[in-house]
N, C-alpha and C positions, 0 to 999 in steps of 0.2 A: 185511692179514694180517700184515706184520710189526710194525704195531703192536701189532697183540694181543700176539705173539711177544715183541715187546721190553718190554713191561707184564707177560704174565706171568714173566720170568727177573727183573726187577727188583723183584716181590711175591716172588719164591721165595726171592729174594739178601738179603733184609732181614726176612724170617720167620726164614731157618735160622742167621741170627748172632748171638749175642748179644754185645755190645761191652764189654769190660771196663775198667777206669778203668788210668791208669799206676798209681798205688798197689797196684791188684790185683794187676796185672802183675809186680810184685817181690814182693808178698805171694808168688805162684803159685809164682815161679821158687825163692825161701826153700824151700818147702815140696818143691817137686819135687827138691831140690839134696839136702835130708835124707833123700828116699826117702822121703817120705810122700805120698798118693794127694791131689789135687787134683779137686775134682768141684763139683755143684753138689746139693745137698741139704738138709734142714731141717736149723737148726744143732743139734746136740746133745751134753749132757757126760753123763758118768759114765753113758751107758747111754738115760738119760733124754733127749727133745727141748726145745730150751730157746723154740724159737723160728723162725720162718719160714724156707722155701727160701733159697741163697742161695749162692753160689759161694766154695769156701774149702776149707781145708786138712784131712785126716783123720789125725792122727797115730796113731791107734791103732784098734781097730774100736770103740770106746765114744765117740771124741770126734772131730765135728764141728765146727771153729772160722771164724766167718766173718771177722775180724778179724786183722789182724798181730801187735795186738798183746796179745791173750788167744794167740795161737800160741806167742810169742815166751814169755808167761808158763807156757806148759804143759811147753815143752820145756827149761826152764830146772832 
């Protein structure tokens, strides 16, 4: 019984995380620093989706950037 126990908390501990790279991780904190909303969603500009889910910065409610460094170029 506590192997079951211990098998399922370690399927649940690696279902509910998703692990971000060190690059993201500065990318996020950039973005949270400016007050802009950090999330994970399809990347999108000017309104439109450009392109897949994807964990990244929302500087405005039109633009979803997956990148640091299209961030880096929007907010400039």
């Amino acid at each position: 019984m506590k192997q079951l126990t211990l098998i399922a908390l370690i399927i649940l501990a690696a279902c509910s995380t998703e692990q971000i790279s060190n690059e993201q991780t500065i990318f996020k904190e950039k973005c949270l620093a400016n007050g802009h909303q950090w999330m994970k969603m399809s990347e999108m500009k000017d309104g439109m989706m450009t392109g897949p889910p994807c964990y990244g910065c929302m500087p405005d409610e039109k633009t979803h950037l997956c990148t640091q460094e299209e961030y880096e170029a929007h907010v400039k």
